[in-house]
KOLPA-468848 format. One line per 8 residues: number of its first residue (from 1); their letters; for each residue x, y, z of N, C-alpha, C. Coordinates in Angstrom, 3 decimals. Layout:
NUM	A	X:Y:Z:X:Y:Z:X:Y:Z; ...
//
This chain:
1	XXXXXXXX	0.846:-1.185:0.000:0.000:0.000:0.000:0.882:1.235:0.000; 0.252:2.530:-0.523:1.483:3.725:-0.887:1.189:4.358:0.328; 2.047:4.818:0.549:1.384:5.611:2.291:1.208:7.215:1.865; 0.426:7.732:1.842:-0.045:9.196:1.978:0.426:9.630:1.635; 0.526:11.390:1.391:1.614:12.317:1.496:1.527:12.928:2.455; 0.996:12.483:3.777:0.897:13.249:5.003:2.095:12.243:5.868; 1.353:11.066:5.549:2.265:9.888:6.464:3.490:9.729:6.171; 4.173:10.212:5.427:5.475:9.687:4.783:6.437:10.612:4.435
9	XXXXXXXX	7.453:11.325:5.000:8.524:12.320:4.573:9.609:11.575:3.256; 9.587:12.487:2.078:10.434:12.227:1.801:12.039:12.587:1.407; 13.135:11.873:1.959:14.191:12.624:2.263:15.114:12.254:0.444; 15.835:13.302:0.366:16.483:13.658:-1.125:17.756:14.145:-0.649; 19.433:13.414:-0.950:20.651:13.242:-0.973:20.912:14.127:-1.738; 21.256:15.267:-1.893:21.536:16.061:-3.288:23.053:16.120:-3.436; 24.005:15.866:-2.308:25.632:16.281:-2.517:25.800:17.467:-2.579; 27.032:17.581:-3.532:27.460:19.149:-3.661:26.768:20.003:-4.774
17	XXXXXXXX	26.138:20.706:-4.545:25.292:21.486:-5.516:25.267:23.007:-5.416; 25.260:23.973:-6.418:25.571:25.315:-6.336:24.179:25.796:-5.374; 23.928:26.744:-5.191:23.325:27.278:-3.788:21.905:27.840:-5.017; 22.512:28.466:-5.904:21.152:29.221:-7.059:20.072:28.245:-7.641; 20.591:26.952:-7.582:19.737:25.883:-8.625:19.199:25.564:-7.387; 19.644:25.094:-6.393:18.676:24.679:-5.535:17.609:25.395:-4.756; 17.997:26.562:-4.554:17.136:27.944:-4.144:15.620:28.157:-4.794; 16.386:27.944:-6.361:15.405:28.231:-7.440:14.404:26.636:-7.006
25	XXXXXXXX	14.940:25.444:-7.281:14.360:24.182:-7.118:13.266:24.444:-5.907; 14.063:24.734:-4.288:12.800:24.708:-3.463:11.728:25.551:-3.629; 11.888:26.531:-4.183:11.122:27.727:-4.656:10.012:27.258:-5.865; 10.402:26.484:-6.790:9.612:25.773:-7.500:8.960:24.428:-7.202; 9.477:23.872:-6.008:8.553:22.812:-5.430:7.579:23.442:-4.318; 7.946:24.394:-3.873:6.761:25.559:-2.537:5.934:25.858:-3.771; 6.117:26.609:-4.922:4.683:26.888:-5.795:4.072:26.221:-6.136; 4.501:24.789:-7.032:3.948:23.720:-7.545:3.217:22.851:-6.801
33	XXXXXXXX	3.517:22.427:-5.371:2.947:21.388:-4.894:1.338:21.832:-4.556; 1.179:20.553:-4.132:-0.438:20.604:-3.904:-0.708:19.546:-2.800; -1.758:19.385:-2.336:-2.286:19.181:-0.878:-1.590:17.380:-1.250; -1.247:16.639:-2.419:-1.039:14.975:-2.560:0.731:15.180:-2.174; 0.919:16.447:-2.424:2.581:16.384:-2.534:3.479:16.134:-1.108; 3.953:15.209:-1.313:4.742:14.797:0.376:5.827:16.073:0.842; 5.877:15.949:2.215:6.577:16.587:2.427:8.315:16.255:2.515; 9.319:17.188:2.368:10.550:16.223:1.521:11.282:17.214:2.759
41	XXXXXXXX	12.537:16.247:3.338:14.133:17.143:3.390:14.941:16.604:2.246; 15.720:17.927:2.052:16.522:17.688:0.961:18.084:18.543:1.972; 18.799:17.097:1.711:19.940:16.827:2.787:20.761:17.510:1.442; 21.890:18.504:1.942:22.745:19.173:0.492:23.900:19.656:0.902; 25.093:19.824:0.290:26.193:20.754:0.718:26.351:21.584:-0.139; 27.117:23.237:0.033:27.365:23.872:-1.290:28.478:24.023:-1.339; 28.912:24.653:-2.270:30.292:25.336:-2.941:30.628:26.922:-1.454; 31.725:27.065:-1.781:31.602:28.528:-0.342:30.423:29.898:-0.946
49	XXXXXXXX	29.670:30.275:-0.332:28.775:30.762:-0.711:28.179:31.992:0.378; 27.985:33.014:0.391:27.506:33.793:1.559:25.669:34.100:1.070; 25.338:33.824:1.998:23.227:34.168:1.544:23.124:35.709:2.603; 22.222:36.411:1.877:22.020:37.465:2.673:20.227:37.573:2.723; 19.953:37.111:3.977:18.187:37.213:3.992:17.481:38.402:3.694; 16.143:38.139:3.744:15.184:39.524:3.234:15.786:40.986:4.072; 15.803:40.459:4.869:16.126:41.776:5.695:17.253:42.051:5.707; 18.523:41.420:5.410:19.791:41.425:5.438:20.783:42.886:5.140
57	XXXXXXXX	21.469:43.833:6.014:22.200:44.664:6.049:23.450:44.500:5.256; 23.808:45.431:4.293:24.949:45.213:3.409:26.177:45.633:4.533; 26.306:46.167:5.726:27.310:46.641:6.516:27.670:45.249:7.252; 26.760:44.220:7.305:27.239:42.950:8.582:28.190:42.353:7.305; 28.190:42.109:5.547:29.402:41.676:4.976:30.127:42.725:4.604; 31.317:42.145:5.525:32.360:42.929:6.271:33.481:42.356:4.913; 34.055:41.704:4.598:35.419:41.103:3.063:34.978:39.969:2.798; 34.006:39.977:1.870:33.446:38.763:1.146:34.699:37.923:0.412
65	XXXXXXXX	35.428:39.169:-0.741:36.592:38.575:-0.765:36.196:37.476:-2.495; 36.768:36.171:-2.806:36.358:35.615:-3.466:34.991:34.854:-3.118; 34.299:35.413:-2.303:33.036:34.718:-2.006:31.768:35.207:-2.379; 30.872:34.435:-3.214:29.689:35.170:-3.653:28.673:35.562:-2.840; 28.168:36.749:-2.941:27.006:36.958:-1.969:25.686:37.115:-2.272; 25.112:36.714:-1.883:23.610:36.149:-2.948:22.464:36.589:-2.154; 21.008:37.585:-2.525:20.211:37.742:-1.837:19.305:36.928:-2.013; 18.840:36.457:-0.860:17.675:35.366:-0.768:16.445:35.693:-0.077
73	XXXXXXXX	15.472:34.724:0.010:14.060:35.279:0.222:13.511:34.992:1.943; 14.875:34.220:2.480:14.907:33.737:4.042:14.495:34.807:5.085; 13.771:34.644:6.032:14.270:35.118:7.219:16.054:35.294:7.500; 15.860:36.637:8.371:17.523:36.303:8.940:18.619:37.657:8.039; 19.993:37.264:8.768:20.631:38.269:8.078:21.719:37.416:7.030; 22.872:37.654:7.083:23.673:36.754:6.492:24.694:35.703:7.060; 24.669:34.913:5.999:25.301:34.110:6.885:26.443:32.910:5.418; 26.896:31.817:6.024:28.244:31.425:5.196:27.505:29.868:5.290
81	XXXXXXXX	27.657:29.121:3.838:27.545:27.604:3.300:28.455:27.534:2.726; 29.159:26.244:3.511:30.355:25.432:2.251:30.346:24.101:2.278; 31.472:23.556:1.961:31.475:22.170:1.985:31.790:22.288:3.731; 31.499:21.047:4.137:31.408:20.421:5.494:30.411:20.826:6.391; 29.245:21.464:5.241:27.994:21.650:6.413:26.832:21.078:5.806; 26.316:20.666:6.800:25.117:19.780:6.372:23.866:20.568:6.425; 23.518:20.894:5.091:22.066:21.831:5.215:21.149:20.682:4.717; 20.332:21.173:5.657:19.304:20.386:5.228:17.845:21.725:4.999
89	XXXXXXXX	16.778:21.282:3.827:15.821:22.398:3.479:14.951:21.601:3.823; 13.903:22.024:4.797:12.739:21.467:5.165:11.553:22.005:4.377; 10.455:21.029:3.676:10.060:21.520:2.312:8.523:21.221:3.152; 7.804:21.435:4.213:6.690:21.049:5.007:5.591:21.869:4.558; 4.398:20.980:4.385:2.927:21.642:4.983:2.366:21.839:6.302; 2.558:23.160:6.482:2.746:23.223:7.900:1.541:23.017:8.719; 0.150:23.172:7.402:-1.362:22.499:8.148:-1.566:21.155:8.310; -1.055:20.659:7.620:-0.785:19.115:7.364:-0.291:18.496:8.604
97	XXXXXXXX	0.950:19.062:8.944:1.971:18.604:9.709:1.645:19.074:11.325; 0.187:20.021:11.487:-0.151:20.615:12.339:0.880:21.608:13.390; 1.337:22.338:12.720:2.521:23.306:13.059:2.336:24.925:12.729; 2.587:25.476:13.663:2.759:26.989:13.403:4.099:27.303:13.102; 4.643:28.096:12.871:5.689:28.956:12.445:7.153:28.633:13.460; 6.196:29.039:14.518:7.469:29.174:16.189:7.476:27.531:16.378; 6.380:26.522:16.248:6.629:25.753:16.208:7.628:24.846:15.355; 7.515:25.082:14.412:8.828:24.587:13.883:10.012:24.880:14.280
105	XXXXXXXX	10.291:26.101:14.248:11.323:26.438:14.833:11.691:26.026:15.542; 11.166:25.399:16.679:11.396:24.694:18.089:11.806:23.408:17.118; 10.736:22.687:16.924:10.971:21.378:16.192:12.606:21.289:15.660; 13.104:22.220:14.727:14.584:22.056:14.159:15.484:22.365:15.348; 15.111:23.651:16.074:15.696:23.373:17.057:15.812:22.174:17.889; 14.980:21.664:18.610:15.295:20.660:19.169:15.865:19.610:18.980; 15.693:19.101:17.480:15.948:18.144:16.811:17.687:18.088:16.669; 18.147:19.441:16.646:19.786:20.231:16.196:20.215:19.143:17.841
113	XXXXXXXX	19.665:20.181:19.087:20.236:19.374:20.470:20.124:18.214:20.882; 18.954:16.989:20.013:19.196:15.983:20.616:20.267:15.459:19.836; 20.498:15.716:18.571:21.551:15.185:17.665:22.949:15.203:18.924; 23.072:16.328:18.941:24.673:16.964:19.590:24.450:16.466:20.799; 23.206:15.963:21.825:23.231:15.323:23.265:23.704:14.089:22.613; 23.678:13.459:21.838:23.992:11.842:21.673:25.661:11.983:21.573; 25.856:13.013:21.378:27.415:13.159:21.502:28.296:13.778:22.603; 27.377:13.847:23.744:27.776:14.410:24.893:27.453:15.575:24.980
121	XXXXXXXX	26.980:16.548:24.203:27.140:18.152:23.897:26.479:18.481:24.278; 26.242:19.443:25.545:25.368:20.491:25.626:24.795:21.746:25.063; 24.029:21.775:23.876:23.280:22.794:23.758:22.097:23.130:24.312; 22.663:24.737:23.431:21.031:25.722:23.863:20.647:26.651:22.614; 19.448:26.922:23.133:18.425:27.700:22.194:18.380:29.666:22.634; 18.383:30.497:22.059:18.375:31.971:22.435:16.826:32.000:21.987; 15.969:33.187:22.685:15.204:33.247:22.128:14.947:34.461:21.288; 16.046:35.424:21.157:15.911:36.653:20.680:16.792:35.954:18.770
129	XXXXXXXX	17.802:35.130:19.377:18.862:34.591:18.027:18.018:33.255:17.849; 17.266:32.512:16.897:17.315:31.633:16.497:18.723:30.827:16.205; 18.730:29.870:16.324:19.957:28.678:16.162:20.506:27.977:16.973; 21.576:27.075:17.250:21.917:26.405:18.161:22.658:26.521:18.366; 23.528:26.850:20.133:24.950:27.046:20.498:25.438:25.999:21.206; 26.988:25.704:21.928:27.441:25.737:22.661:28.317:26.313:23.432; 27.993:26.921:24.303:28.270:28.096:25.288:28.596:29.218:24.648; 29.761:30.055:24.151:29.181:31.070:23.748:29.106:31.000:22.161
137	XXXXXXXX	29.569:30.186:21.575:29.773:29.933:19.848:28.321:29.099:19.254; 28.080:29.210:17.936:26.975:28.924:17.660:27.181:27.656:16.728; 26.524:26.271:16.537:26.978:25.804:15.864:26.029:25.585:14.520; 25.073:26.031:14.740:23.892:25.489:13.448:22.926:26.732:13.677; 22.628:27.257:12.503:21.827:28.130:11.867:20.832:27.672:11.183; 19.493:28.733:11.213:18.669:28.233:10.568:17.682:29.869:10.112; 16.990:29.433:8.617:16.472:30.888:8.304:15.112:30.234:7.470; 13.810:30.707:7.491:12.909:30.167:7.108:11.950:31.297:6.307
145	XXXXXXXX	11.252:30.543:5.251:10.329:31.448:4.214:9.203:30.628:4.493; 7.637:31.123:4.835:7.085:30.631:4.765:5.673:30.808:3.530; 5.529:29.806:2.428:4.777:30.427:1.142:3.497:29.532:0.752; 2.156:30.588:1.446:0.823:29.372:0.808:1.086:28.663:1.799; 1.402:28.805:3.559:1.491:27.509:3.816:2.544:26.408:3.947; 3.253:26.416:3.507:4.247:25.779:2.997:5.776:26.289:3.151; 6.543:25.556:3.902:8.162:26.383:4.468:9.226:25.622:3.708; 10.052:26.559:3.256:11.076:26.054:2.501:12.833:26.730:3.597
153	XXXXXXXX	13.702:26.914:2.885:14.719:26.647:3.178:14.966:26.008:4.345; 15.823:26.163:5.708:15.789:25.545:6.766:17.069:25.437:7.817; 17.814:24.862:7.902:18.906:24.846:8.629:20.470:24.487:7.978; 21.646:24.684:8.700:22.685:24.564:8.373:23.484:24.302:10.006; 24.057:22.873:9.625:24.916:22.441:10.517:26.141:22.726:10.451; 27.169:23.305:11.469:28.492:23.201:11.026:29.391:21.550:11.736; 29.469:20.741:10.813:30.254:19.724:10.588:31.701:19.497:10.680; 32.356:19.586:9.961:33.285:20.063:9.804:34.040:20.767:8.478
161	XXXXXXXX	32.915:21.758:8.439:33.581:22.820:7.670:34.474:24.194:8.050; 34.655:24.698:7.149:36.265:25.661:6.925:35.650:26.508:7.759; 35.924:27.443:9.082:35.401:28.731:9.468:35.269:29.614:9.472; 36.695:29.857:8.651:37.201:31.157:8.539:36.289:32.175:7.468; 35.472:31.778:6.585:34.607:32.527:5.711:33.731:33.160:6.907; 33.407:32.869:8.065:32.569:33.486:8.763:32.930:34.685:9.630; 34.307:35.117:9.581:35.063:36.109:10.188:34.937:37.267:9.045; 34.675:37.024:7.906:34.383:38.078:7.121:32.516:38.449:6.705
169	XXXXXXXX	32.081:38.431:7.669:30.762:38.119:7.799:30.836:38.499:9.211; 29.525:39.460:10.083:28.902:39.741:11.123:27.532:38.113:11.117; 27.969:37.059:11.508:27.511:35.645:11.365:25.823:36.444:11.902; 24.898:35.846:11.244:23.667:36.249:11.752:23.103:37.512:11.726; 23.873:38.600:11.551:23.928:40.207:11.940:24.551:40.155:13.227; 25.526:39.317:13.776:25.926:39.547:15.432:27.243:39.881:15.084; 27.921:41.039:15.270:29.471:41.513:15.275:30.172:40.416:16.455; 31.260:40.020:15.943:32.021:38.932:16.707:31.068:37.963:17.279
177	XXXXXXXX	30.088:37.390:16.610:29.583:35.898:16.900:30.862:34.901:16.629; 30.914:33.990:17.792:32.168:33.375:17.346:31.216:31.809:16.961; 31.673:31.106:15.655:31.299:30.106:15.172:31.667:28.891:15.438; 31.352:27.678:15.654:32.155:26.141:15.846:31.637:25.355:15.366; 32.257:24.246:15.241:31.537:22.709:14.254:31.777:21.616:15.055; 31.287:20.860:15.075:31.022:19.634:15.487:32.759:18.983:15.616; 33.201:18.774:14.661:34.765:18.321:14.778:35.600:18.782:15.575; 35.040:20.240:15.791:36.240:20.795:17.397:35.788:20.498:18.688
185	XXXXXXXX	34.729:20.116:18.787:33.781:19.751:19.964:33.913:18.187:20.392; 34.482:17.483:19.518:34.561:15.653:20.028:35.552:15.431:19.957; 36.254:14.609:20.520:37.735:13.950:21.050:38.207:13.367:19.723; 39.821:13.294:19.578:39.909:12.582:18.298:39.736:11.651:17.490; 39.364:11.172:17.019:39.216:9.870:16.425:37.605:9.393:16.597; 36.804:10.211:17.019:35.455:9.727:17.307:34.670:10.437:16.829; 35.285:11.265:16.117:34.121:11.924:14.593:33.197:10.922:13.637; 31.933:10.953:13.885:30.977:10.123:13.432:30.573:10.482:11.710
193	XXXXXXXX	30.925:9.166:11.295:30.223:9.404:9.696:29.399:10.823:9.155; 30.036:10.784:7.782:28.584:12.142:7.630:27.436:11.235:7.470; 27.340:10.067:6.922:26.217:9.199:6.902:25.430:9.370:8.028; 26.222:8.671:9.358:25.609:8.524:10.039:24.900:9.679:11.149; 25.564:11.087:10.968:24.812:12.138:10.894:23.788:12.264:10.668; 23.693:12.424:9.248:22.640:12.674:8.234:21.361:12.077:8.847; 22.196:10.258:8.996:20.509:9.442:9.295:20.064:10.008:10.873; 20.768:10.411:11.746:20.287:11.092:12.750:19.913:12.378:13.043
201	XXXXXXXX	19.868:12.892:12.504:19.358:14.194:11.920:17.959:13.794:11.549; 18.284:13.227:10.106:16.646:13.102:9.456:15.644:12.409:10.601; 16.443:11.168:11.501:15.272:10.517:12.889:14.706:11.770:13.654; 15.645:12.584:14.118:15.208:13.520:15.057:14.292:14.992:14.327; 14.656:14.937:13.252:13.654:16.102:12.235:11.990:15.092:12.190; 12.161:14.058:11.721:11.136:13.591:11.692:10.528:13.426:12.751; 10.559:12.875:13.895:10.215:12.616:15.005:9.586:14.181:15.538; 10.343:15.331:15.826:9.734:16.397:15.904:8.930:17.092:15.189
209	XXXXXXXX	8.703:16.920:13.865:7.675:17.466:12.915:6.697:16.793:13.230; 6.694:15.335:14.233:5.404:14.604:13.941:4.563:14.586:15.246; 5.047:15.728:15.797:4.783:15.575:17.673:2.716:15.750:17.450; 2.680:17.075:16.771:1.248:16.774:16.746:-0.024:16.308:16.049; 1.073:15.119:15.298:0.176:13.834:14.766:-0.201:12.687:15.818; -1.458:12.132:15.134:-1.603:10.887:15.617:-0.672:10.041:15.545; -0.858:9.593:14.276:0.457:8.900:13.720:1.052:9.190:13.031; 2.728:9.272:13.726:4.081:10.082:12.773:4.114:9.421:11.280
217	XXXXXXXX	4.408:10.188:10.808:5.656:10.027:9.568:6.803:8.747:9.656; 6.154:8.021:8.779:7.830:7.293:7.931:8.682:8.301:7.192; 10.021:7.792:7.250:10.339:8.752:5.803:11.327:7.634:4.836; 11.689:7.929:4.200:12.640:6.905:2.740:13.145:8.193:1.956; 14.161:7.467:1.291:14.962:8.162:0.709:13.877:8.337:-0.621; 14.696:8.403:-1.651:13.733:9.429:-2.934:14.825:10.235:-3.787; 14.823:9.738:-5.108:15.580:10.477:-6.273:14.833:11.420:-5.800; 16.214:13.009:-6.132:15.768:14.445:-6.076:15.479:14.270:-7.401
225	XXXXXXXX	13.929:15.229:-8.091:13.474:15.240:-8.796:13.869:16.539:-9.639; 14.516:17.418:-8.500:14.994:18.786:-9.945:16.568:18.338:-10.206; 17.230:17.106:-10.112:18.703:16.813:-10.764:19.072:16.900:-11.675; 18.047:17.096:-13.085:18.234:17.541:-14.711:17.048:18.683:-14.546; 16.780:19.846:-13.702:15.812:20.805:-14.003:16.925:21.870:-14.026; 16.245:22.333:-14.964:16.779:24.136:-15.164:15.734:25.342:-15.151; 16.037:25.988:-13.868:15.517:26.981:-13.448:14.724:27.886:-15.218; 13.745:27.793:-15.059:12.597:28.635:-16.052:13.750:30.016:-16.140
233	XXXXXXXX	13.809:30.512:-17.326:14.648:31.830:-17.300:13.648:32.991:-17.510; 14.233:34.317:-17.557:13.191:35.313:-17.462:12.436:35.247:-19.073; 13.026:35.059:-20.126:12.618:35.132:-21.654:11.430:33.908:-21.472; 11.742:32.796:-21.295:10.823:31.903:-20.898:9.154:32.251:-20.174; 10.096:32.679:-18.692:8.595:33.086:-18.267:8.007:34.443:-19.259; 8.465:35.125:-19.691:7.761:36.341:-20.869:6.774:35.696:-21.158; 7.761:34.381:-22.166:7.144:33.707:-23.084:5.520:33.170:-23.132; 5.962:32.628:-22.061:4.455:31.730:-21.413:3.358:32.884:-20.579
241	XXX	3.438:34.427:-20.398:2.439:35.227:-19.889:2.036:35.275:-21.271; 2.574:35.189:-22.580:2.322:36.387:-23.845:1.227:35.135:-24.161; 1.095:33.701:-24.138:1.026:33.119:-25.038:-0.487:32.950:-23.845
//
């Protein structure tokens, strides 16, 4: 039997992928879907990349430098994706999934600290800063659009990626936020798979998105479906108002 698109998350491996195609992608799966369409994480890493949210101040990027800076449609100010961070875009119906706004938020939040408690780590939550720290450094960010209903982008873990892109950056809009990853935080040699990350991550995302269901969510993996899509260009869309 097929299970729902309420009952069933489905999660999408994308690798290393430029930050614009996928932007454009969640942006075209938030318009397109419809009440049958499941709800998806799409687990991704990018190229070094700086995002600057709706509200985002051109004074917090401080020497971008060879780094692109890209305005996006997120909550939040700016902030740094590269390789060794695990973003994951939470693609939810948030009536579906019986969730408000702050609720989610909590949900990724929480989901960020039980990950890092299985590793001994104490985090916490701010309530003025969205994201997750330990003590005074932050290790995972998160910035959210919510459209029709429907929330796209989502969080960013630091793993063990490069840091130093974030010193040229006011991280968040916070002057001297100091940043950390997971790899400076655990003893040597006991750095856990990105696999096995990933699959704990997606348990604890799921598990919290499903708090006010009856019955939670399965989830399964799932070919990403925009892997040969190319973002509609502006001549295109012309095209299709004229016609």
């Amino acid at each position: 039997m097929t299970a729902s698109a309420g009952s069933e998350i489905t999660v999408c491996q994308l690798g290393l992928q430029p930050y614009a195609s996928v932007f454009a992608a969640m942006k075209d799966y938030t318009e397109s879907r419809t009440e049958a369409s499941p709800d998806q994480l799409w687990l991704v890493q990018h190229p070094p990349v700086f995002t600057q949210g709706q509200a985002g101040k051109a004074e917090h990027v401080l020497m971008p430098g060879d780094i692109p800076v890209l305005k996006v449609d997120r909550g939040g100010q700016v902030t740094y994706h590269g390789p060794g961070q695990l973003v994951v875009y939470t693609l939810i119906d948030l009536k579906r999934a019986k969730l408000n706004v702050r609720e989610l938020v909590c949900a990724i939040e929480k989901s960020l600290k039980a990950l890092l408690a299985a590793y001994g780590i104490q985090a916490e939550t701010r309530d003025k800063a969205p994201g997750v720290y330990v003590g005074e450094a932050k290790i995972a960010s998160l910035g959210l659009r919510i459209r029709r209903g429907r929330s796209y982008h989502g969080l960013a873990l630091n793993v063990d990626v490069d840091l130093e892109p974030f010193q040229r950056i006011n991280p968040c809009g916070y002057q001297g936020l100091r940043m950390t990853r997971l790899k400076d935080l655990l003893p040597s040699g006991e750095m856990p798979s990105w696999q096995t990350i990933e699959t704990q991550l997606i348990n604890e995302l799921v598990a919290h998105f499903s708090a006010g269901r009856i019955a939670p969510p399965s989830w399964r993996y799932q070919q990403w479906q925009y892997a040969d899509w190319q973002p509609p260009t502006k001549n295109s869309e012309k095209n299709e108002r004229e016609q």
